[in-house]
C-alpha positions in Angstrom: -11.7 24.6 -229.0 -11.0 27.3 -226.4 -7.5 26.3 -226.1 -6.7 26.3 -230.2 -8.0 29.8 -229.7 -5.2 30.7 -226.7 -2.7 29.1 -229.0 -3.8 31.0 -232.2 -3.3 34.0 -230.1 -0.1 33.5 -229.0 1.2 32.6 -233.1 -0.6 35.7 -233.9 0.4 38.0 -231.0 -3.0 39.2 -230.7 -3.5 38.6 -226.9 -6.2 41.1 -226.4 -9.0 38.8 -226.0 -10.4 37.1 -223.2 -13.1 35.1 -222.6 -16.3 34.8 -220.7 -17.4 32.8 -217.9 -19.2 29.6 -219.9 -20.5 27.8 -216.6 -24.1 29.9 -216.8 -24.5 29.0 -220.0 -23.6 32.5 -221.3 -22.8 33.0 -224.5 -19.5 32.6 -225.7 -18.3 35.4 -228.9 -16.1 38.4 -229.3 -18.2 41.4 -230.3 -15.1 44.2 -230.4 -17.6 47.0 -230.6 -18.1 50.2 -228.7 -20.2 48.4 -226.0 -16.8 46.1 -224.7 -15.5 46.7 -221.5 -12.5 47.4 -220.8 -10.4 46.3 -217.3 -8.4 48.5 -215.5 -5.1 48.5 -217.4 -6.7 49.1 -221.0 -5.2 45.8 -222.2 -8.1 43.4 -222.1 -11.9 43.4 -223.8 -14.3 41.4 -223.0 -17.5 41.6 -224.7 -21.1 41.6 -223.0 -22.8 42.9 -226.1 -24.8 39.7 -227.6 -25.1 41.5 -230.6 -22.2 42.1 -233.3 -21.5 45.3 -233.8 -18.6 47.7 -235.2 -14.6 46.1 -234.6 -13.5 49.2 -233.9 -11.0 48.1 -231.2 -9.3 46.2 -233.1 -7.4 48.9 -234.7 -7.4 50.7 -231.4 -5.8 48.5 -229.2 -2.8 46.4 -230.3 -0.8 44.4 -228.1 1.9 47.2 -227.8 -0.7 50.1 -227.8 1.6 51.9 -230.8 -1.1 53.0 -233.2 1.8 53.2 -235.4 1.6 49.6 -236.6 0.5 49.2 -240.8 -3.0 48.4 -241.9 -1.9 45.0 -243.1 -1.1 44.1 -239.3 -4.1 45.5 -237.8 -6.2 44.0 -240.9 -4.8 40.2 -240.0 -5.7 41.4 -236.1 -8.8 41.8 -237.0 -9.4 38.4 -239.2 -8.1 36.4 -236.4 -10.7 38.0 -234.1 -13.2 37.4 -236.4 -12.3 34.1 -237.1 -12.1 33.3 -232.8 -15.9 35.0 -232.7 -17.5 33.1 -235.5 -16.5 29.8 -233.9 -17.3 30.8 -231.0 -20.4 31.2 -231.4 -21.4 27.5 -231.9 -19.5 26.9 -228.3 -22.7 25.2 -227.5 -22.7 23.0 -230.6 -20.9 19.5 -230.8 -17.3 19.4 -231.4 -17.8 18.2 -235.3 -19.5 21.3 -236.1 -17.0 23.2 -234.5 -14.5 21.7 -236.1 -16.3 21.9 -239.6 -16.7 25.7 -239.0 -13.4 26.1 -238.3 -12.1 24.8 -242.0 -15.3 26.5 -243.3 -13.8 29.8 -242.3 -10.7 29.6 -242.6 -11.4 28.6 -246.3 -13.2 32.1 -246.7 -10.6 34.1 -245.3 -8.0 32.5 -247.9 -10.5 33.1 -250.6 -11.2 36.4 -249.9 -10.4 38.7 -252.5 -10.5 41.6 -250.8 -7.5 40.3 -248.9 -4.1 40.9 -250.0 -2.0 38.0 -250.5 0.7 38.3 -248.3 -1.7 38.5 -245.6 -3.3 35.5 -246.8 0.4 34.2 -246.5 0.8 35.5 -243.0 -3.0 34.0 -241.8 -2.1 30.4 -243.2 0.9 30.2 -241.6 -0.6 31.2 -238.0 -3.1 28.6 -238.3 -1.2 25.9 -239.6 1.3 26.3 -236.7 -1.6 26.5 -234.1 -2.9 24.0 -235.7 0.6 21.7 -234.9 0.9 22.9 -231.7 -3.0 21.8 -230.7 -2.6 19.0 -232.4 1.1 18.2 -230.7 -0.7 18.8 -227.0 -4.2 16.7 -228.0 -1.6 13.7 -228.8 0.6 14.5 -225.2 -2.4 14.9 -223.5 -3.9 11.4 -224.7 -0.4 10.0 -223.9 -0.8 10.9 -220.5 -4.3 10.5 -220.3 -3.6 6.8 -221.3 -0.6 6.1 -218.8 -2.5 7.2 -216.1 -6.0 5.3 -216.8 -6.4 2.3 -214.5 -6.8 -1.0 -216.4 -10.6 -1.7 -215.4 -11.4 -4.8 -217.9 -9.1 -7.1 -219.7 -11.2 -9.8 -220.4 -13.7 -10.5 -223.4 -17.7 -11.3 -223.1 -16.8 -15.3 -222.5 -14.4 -14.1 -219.5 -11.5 -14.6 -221.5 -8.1 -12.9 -221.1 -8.0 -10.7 -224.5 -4.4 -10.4 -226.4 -4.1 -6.6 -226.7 -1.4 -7.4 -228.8 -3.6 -9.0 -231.0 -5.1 -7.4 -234.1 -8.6 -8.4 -233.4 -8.8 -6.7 -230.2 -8.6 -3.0 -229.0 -8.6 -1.4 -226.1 -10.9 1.3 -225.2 -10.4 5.2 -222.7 -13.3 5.5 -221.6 -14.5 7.5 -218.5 -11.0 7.5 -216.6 -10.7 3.5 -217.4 -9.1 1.1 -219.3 -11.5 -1.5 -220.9 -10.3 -4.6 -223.5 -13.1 -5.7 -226.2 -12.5 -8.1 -228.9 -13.7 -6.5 -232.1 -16.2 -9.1 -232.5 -17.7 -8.5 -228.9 -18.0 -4.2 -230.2 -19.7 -5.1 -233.7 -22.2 -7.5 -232.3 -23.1 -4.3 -229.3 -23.4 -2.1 -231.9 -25.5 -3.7 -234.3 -27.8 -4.3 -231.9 -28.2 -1.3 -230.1 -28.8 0.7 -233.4 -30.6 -2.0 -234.8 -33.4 -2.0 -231.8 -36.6 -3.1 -232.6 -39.9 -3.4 -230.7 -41.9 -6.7 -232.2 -44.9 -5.8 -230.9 -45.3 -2.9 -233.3 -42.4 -3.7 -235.8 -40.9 -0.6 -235.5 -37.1 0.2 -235.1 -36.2 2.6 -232.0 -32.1 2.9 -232.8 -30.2 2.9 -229.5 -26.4 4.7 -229.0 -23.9 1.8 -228.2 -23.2 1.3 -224.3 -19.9 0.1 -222.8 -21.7 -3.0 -221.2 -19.0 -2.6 -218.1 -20.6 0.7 -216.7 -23.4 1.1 -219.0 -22.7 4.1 -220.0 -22.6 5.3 -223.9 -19.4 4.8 -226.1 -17.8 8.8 -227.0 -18.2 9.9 -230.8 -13.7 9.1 -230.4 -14.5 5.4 -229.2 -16.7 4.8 -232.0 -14.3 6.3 -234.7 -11.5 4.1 -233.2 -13.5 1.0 -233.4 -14.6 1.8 -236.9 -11.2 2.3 -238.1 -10.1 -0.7 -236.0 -12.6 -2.6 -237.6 -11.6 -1.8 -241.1 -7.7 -2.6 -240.9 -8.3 -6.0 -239.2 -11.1 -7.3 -241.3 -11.1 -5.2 -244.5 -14.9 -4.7 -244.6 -16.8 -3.0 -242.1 -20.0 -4.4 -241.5 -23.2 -2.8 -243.2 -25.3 -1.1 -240.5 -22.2 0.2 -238.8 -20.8 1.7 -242.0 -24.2 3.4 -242.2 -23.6 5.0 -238.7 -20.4 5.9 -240.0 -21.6 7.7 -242.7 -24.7 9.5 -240.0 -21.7 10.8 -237.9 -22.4 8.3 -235.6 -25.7 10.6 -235.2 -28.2 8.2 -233.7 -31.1 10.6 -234.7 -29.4 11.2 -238.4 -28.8 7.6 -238.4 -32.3 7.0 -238.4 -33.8 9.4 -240.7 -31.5 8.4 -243.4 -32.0 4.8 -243.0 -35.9 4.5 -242.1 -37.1 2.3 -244.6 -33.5 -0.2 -244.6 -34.4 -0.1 -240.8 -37.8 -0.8 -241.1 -37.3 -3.8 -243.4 -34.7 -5.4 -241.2 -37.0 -5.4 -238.3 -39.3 -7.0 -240.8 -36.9 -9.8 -241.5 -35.7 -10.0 -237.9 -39.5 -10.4 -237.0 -40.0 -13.2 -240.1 -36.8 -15.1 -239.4 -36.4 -15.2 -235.4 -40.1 -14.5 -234.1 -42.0 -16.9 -231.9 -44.2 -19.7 -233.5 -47.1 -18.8 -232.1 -46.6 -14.5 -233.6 -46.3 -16.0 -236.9 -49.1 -18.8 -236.8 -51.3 -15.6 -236.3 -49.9 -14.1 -239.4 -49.8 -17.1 -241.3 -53.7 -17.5 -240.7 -54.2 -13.4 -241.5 -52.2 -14.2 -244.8 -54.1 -16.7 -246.2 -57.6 -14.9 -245.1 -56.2 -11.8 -246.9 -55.1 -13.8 -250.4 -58.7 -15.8 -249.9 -56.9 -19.9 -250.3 -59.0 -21.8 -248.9 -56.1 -24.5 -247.4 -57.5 -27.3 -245.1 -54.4 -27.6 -242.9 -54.8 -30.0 -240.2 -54.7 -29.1 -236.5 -52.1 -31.6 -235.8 -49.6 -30.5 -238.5 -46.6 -29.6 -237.1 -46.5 -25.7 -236.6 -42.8 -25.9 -237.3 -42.6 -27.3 -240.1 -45.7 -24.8 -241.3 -44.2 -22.1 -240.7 -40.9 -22.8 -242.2 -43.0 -23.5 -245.2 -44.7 -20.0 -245.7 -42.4 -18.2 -244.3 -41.2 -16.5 -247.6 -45.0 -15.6 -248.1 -45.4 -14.5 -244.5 -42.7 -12.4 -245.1 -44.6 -10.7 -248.4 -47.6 -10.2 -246.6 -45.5 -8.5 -243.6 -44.1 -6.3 -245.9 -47.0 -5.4 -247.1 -48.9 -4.5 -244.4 -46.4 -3.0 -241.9 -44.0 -1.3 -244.5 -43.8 2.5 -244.8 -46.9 4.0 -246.3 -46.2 5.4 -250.1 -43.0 3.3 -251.0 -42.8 1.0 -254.1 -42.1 -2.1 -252.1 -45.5 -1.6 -250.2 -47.3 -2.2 -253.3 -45.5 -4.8 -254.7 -45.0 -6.8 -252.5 -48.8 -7.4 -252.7 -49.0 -8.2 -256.0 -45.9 -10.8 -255.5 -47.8 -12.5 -252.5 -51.0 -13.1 -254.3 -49.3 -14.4 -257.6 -47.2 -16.9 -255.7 -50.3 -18.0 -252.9 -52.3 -18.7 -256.2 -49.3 -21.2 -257.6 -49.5 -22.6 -254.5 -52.7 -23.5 -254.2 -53.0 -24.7 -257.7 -49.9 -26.5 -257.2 -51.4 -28.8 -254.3 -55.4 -27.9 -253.4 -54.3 -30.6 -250.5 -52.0 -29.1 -248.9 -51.8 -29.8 -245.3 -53.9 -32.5 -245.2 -54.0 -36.0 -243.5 -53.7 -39.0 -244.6 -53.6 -42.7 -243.1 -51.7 -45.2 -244.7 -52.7 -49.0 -244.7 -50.1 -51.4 -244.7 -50.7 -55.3 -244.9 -48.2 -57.9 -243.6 -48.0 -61.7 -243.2 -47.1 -62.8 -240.0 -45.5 -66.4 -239.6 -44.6 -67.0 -236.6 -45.5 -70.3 -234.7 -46.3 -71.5 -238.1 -49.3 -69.9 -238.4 -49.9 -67.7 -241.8 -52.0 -64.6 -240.0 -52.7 -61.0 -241.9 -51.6 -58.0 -240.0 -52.8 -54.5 -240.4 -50.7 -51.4 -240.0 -51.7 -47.8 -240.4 -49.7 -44.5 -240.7 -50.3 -40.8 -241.0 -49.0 -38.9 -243.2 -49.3 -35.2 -244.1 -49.3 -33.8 -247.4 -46.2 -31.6 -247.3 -46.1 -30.8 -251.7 -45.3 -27.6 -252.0 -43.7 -25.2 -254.8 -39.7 -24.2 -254.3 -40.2 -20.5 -253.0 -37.4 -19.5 -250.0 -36.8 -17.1 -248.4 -33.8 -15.5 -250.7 -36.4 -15.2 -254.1 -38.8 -13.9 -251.8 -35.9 -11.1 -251.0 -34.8 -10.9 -254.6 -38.6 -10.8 -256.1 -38.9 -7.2 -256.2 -36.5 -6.9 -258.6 -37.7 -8.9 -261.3 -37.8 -7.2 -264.2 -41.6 -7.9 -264.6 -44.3 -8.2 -262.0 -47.8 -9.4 -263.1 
């Protein structure tokens, strides 16, 4: 941002200001007030005031020290000053509020009324050609930046040689290095990272994306050009990264405006992927906690169980580790315990063993001889309940 100032100082002619040392952390501002000191040659102010104060040097010091110049000239002195020190003073904020400062002002100094229009005139063409010229050097200085980086990584996560002509792929500036990442590699590294869960406790701890090269996280640019990238070859960005998207690619914004879709996909995660054993333990807390009395056997395959209630597991999941106060808290209760009671009055059995006695004739050496043979079976009836109506059940129109 400092050098958009330098260049808005040369459009304007207003080269009076310089600034302060920013490597102590000092505050960055221009305070043109009777406190600024002056160098040697009475050309220069640099402010050590941290308060604002009075602009009276604005009108005077001009760049030719002729306090002949008109009011409408010192005025448009002074709104480019002011406009330098009101950005400035977020120097230690990130370069998106910088940058949405900049428009904010610069929409208040064209709607001020107390502002003549010419000057208006005069302001908006100083900052739209500071604004080409900065933009002109960011895209030289990227040209250079990328014909100098050292290709570091051209392969994908399989060790395959990536196209880079290829619409699916992209290649990536980061940290002084060229890497190559198919687009399918970048969504899969993102989703995961801010998708982090911990299934111990079901809760989501979001993580920023990492270049999985150097470990290191991917800039706020390198996740705007993926996103964009994303979006022209496939059309459709995928859902959680559009979310990120829309948090500024904020991790911590990202979570607090998508707690409780966070929360439930850990939940499903959990249902869908957890270990056997993790969800045998909630299977039996479920069916303690609706009171169904089911006599499964020991040897029933745990599988195969658990595929089975795995929409209910899912309901009682939600209900027990969702967010406190929410309307999917409580009804998923009231969904659980309606469809464990059709269960159990579907097939009081369920579970079960059973042996099977067959009787065949044997014949052989011409000798008529009844054999015995016995099977087990388990009683596997159950009522058609998957996992996609146990999604869509909360929004049935009526819940009883």
């Amino acid at each position: 941002m400092k050098t958009f100032f330098n260049i808005l100082q040369l459009h304007s002619k207003c080269k009076k200001i310089i600034y302060p040392d920013i490597t102590n952390n000092s505050q960055i501002h221009i305070c043109l007030c009777n406190h600024c000191i002056h160098n040697k040659n009475n050309d220069t102010i640099i402010c050590n005031n941290l308060n604002f104060g009075f602009w009276k040097n604005v009108f005077n010091n001009d760049n030719n020290n002729n306090n002949d110049i008109d009011i409408e000239t010192k005025t448009l002195y002074f709104q480019i000053c002011f406009f330098i020190s009101s950005i400035s003073y977020y120097h230690n904020k990130s370069i998106n509020i910088q940058v949405e400062n900049k428009y904010k002002l610069y929409k208040n100094i064209i709607n001020n009324i107390f502002l003549s229009n010419k000057l208006k005139e005069e302001f908006e063409i100083i900052f739209c050609k500071s604004q080409k010229t900065y933009l002109s050097l960011l895209k030289f200085a990227n040209q250079v930046r990328h014909k100098i980086y050292k290709e570091k990584v051209n392969t994908d996560l399989s060790m395959d040689i990536i196209n880079p002509n290829s619409k699916f792929s992209i290649v990536l500036y980061h940290y002084d290095s060229k890497y190559f990442f198919l687009l399918t590699d970048l969504i899969n590294i993102i989703q995961t990272a801010i998708t982090n869960s911990n299934c111990n406790d079901l809760f989501t701890y979001p993580l920023e994306p990492k270049n999985p090269y150097n470990n290191i996280s991917f800039t706020i640019i390198n996740l705007y050009n993926i996103y964009f990238h994303i979006r022209k070859a496939f059309l459709t960005v995928p859902y959680w990264i559009h979310l990120f998207f829309l948090s500024e690619f904020n991790i911590r914004k990202f979570f607090i405006d998508n707690e409780q879709n966070l929360r439930e996909f850990t939940i499903r995660n959990y249902v869908n992927c957890g270990s056997l054993d993790c969800l045998h333990i909630e299977l039996k807390n479920m069916l303690n906690f609706c009171n169904i009395k089911f006599v499964i056997h020991k040897e029933f395959p745990k599988k195969d169980l658990i595929d089975i209630f795995r929409p209910y597991i899912y309901l009682y999941i939600m209900h027990q580790d969702y967010i406190e106060g929410t309307d999917k808290k409580y009804i998923s209760e009231k969904i659980l315990k309606k469809k464990m009671n059709e269960f159990y009055n579907y097939n009081r059995n369920f579970g079960k063993k059973f042996m099977n006695v067959k009787k065949k004739i044997d014949i052989s050496n011409n000798i008529l001889e009844n054999k015995y043979f016995c099977s087990f079976t388990f009683n596997i009836n159950y009522p058609n309940f998957k996992m996609i109506d146990a999604y869509n059940s909360f929004y049935m129109k009526k819940i009883q």
